[in-house]
N, CA, C and O atoms as a MOPAC input file, in Angstrom:
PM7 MOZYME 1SCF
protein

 N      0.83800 1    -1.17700 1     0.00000 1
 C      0.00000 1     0.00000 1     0.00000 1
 C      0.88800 1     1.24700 1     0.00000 1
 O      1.86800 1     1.51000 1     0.69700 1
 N      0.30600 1     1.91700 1    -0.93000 1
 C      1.18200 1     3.49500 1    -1.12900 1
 C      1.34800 1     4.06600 1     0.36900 1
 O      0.69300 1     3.45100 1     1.21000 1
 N      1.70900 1     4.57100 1     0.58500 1
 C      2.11100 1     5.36200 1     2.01400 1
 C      1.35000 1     7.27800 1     1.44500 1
 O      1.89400 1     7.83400 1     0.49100 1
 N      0.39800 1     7.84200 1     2.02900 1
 C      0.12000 1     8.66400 1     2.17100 1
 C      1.23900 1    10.04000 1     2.21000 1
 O      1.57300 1    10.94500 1     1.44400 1
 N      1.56900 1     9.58000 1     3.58200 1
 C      2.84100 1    11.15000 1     3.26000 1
 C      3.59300 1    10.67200 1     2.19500 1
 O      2.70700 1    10.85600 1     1.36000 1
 N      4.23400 1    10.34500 1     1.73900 1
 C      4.91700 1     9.66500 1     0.83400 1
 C      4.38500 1    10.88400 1    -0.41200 1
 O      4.84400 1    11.94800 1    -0.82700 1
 N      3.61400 1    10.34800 1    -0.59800 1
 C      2.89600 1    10.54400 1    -2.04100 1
 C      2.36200 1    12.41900 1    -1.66800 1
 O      2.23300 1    13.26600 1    -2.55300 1
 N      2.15200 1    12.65200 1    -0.27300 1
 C      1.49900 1    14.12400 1    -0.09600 1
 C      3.09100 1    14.92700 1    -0.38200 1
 O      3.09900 1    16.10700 1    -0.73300 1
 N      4.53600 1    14.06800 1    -0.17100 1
 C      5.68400 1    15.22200 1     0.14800 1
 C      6.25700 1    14.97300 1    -1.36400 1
 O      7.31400 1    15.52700 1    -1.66600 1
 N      5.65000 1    14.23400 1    -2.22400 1
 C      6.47400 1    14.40600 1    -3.68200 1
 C      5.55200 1    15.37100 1    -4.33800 1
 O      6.00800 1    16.31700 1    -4.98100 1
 N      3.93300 1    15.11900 1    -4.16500 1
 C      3.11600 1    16.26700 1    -4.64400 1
 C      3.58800 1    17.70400 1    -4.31900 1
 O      3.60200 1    18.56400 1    -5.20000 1
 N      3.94600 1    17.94200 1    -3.13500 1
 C      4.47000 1    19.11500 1    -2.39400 1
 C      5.65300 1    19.86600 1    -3.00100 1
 O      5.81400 1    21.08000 1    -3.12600 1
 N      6.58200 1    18.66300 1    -3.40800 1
 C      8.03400 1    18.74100 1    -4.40200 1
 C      7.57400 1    19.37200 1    -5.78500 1
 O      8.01000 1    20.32100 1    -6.43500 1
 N      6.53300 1    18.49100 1    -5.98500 1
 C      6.67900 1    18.96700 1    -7.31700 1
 C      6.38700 1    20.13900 1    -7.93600 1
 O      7.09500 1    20.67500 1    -8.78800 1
 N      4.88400 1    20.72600 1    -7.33100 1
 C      4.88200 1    22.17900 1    -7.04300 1
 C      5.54100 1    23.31900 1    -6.38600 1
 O      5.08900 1    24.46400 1    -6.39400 1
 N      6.70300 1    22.92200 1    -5.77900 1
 C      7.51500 1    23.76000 1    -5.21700 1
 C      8.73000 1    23.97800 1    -6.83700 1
 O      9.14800 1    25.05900 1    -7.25200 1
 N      8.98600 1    22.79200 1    -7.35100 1
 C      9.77100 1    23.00500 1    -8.77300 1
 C      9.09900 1    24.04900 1    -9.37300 1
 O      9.50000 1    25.21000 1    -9.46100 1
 N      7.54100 1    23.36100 1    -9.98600 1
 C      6.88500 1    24.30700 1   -11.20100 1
 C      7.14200 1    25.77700 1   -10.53500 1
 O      7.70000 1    26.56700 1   -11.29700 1
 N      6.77800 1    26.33900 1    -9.04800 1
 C      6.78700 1    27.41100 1    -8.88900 1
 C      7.95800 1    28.32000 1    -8.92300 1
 O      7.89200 1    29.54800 1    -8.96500 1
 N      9.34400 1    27.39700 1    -8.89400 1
 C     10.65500 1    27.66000 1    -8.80800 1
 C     10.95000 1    28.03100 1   -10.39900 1
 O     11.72800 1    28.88800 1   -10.81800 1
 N     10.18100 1    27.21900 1   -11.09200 1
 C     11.15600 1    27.49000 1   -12.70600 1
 C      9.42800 1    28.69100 1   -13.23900 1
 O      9.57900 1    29.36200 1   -14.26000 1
 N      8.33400 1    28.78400 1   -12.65800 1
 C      7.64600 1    29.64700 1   -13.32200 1
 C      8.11100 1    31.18000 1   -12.46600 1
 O      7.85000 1    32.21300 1   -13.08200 1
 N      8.61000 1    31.28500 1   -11.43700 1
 C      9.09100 1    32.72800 1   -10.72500 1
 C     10.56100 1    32.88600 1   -11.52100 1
 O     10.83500 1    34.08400 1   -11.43500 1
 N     11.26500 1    32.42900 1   -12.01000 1
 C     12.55500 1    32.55500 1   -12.45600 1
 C     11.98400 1    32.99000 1   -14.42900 1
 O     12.22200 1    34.15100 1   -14.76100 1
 N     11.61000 1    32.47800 1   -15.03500 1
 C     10.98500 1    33.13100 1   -15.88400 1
 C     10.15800 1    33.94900 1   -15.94500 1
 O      9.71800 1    34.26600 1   -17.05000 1
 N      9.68200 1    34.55300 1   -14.77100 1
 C      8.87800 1    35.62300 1   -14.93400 1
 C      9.71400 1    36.95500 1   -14.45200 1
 O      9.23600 1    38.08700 1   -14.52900 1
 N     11.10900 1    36.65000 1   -13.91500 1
 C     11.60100 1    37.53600 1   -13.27500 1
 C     12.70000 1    37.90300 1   -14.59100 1
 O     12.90900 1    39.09700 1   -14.80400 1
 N     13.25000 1    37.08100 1   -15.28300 1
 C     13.81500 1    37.72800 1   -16.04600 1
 C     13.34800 1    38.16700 1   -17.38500 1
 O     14.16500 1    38.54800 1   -18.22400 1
 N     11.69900 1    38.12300 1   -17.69700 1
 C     11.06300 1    39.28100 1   -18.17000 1
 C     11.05800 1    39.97900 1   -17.78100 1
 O     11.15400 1    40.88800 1   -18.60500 1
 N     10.98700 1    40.38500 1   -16.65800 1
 C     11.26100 1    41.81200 1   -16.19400 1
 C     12.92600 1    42.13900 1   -16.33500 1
 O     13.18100 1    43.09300 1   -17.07000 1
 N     13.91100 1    41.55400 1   -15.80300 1
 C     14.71800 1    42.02700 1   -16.04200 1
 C     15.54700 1    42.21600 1   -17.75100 1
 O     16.76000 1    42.41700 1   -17.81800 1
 N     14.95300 1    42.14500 1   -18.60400 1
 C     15.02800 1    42.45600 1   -20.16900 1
 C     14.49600 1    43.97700 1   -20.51100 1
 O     15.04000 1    44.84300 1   -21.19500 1
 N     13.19300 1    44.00400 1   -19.77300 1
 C     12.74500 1    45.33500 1   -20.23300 1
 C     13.24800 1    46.06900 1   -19.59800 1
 O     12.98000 1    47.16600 1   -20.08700 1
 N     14.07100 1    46.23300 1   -18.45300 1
 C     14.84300 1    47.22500 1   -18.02900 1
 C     16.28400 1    47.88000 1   -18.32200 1
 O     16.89800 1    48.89700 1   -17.99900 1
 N     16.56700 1    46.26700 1   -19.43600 1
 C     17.81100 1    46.89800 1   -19.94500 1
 C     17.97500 1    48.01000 1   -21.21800 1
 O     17.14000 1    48.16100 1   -22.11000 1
 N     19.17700 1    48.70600 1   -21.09200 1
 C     19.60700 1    49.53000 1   -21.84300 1
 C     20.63700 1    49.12200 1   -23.10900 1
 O     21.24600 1    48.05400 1   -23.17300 1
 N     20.69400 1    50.09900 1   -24.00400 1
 C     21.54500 1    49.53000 1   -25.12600 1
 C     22.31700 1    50.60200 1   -25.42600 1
 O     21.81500 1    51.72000 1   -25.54100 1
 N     23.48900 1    50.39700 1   -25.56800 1
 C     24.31600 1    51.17900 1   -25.75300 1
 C     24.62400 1    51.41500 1   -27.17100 1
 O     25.31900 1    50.61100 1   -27.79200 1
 N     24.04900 1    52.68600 1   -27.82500 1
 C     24.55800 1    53.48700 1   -28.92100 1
 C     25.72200 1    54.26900 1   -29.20800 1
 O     26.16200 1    54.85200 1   -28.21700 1
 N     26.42800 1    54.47200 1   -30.41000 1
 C     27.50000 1    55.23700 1   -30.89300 1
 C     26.63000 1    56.32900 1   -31.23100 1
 O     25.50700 1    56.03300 1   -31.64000 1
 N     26.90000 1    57.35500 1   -31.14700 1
 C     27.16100 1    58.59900 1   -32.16500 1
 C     27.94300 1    59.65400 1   -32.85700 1
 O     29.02000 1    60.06400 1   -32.42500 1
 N     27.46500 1    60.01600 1   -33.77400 1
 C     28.50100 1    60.54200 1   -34.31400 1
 C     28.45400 1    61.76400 1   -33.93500 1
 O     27.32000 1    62.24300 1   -33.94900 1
 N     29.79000 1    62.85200 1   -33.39400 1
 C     30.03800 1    63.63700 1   -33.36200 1
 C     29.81300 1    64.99400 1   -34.15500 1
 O     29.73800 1    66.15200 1   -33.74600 1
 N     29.71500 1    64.35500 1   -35.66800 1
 C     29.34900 1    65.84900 1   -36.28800 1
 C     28.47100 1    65.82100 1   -36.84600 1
 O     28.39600 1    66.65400 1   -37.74900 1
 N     27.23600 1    64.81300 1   -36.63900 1
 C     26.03300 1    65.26300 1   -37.35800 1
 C     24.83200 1    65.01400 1   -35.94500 1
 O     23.69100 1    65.45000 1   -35.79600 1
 N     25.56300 1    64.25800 1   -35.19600 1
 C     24.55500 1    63.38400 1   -34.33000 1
 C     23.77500 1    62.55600 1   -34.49700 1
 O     22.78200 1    62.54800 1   -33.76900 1
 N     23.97900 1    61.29000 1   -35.78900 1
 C     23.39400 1    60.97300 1   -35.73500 1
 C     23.73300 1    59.47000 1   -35.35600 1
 O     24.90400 1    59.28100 1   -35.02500 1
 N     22.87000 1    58.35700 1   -35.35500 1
 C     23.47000 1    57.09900 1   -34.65000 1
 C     23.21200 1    55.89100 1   -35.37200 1
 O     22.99400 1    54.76100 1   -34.93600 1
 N     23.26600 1    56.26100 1   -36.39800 1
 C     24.06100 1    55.61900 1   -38.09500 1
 C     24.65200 1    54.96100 1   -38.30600 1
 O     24.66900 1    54.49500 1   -39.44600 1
 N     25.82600 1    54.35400 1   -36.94400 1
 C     27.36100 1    54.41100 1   -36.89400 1
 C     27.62300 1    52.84200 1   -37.20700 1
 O     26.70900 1    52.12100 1   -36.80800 1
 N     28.94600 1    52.02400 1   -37.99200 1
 C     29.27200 1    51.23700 1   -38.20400 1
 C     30.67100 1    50.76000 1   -37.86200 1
 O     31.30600 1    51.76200 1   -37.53300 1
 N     31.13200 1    50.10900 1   -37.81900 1
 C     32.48400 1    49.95700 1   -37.65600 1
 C     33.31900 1    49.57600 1   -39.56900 1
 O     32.80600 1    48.92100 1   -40.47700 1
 N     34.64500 1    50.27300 1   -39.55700 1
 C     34.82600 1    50.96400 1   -40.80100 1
 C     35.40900 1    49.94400 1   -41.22700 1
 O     36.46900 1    49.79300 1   -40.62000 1
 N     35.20800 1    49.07200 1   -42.07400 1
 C     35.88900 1    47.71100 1   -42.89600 1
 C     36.78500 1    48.18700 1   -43.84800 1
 O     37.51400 1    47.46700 1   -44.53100 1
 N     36.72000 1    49.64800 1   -43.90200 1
 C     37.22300 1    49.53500 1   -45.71600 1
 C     39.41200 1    48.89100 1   -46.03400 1
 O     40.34900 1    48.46000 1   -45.36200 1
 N     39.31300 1    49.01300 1   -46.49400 1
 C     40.90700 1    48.27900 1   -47.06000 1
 C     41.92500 1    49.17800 1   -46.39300 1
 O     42.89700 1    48.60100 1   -45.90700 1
 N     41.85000 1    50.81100 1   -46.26200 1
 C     42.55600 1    51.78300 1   -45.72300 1
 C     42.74900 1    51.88400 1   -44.26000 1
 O     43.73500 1    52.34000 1   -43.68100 1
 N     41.39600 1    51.27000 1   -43.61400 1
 C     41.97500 1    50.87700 1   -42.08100 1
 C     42.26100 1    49.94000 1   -41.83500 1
 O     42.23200 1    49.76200 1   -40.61700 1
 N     42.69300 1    48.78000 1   -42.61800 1
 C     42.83900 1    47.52700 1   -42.34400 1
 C     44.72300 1    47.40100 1   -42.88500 1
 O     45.57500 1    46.56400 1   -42.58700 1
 N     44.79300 1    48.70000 1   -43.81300 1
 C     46.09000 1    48.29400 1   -44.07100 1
 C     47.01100 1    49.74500 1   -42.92300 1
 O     48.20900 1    49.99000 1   -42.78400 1
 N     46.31900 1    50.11200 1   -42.58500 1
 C     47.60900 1    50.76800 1   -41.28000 1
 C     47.33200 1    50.12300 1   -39.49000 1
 O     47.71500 1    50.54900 1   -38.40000 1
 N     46.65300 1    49.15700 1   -39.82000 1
 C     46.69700 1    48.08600 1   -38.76900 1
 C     46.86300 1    48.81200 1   -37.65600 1
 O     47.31700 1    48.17500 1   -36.70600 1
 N     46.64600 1    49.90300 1   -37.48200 1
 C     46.78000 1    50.12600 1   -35.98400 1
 C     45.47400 1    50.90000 1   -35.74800 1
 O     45.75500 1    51.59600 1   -34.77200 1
 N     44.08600 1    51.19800 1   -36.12400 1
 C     42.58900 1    51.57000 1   -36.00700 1
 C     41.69000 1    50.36800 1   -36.05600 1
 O     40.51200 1    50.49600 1   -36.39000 1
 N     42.17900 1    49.26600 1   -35.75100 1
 C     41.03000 1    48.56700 1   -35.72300 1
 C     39.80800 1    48.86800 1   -35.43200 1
 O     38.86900 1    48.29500 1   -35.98500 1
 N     39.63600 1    49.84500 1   -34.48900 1
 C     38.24400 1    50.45400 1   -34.25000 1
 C     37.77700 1    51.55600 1   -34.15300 1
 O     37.36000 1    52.19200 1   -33.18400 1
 N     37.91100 1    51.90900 1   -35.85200 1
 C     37.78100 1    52.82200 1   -36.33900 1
 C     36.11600 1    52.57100 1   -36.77800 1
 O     35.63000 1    51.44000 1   -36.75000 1
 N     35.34900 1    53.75000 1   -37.17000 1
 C     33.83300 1    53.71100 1   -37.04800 1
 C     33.61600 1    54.39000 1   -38.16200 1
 O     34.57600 1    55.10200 1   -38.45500 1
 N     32.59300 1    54.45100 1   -39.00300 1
 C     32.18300 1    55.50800 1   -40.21000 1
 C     30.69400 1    55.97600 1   -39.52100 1
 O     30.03900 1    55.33700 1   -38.69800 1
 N     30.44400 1    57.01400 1   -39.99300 1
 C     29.08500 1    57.62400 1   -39.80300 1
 C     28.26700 1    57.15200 1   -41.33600 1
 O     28.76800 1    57.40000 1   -42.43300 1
 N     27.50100 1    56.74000 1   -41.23400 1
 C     26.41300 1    56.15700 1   -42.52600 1
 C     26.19600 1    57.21300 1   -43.34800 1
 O     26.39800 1    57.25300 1   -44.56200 1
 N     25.65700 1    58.31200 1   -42.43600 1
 C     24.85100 1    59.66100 1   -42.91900 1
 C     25.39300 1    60.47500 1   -43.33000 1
 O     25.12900 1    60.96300 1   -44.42900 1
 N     26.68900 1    61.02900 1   -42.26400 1
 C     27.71900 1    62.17600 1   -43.32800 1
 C     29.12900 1    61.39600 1   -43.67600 1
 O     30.10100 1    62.09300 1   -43.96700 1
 N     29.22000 1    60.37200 1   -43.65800 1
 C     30.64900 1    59.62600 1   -43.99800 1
 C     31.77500 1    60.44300 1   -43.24900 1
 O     32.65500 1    60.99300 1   -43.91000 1
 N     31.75200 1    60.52100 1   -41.93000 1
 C     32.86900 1    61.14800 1   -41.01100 1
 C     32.96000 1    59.48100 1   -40.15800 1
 O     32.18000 1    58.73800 1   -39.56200 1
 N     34.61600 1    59.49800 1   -40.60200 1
 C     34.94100 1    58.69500 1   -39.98100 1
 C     36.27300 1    58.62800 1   -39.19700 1
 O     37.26500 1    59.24900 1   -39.57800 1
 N     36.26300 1    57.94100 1   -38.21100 1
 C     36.94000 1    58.67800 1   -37.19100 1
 C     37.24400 1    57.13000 1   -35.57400 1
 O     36.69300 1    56.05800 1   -35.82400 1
 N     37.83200 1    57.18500 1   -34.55800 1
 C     38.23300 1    56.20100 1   -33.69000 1
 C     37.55300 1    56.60400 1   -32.70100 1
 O     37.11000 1    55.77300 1   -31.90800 1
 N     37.28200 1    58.18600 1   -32.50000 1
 C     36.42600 1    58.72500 1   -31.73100 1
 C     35.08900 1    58.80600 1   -31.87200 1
 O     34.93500 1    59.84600 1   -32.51300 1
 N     33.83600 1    58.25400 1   -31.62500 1
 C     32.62900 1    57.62300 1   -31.26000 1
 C     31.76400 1    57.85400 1   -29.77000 1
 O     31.46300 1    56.87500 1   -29.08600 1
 N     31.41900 1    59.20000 1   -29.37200 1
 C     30.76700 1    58.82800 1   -27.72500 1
 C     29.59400 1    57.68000 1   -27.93200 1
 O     29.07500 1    57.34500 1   -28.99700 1
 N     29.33400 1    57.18900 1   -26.64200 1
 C     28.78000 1    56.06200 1   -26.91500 1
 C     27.78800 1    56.49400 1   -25.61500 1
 O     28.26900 1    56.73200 1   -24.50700 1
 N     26.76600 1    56.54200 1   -25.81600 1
 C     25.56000 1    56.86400 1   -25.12700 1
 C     24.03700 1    55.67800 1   -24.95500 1
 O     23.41900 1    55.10300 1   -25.85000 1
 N     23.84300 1    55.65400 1   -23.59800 1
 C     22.85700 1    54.52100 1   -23.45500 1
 C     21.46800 1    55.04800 1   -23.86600 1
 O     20.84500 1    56.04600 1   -23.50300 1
 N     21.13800 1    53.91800 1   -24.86500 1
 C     19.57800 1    54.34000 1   -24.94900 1
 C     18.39200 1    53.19200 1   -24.63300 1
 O     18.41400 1    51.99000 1   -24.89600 1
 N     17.28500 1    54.03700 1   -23.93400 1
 C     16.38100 1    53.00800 1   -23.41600 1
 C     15.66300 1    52.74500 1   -24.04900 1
 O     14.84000 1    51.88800 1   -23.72700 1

């Protein structure tokens, strides 16, 4: 014969899991919508366009690897402020 507590402390278990893995997914929906993303902009137009600059000319003085182009006015440059947006 099944044993009563037995069977009342795995029922007990098992809803203590579901509630463990449904509070942990509900908490890091919330913590998603609170995050921020961090944007480049560009300095002389303001706008936030910005790419990192592939072309052949920064790749052959090897020392700008992270060098950036502006999309919009083609100012390109190593200097980039980088501002959080929500």
């Amino acid at each position: 014969m099944i044993n009563f507590y037995y069977v009342t402390f795995i029922v007990i278990l098992f809803f203590i899991a579901i509630w463990i893995i449904l509070w942990d997914r509900l908490s890091n929906k919330k913590s998603k919508k609170l995050q921020t993303k961090n944007v480049r902009i560009c300095p002389k137009c303001k706008s936030d366009d910005v790419s990192p600059d592939f072309s052949i000319k920064t790749f052959g003085e090897q020392s700008e690897f992270n060098k950036y182009k502006c999309n919009k006015c083609g100012h390109a440059s190593i200097f980039f402020p980088e501002l959080t947006k929500k």
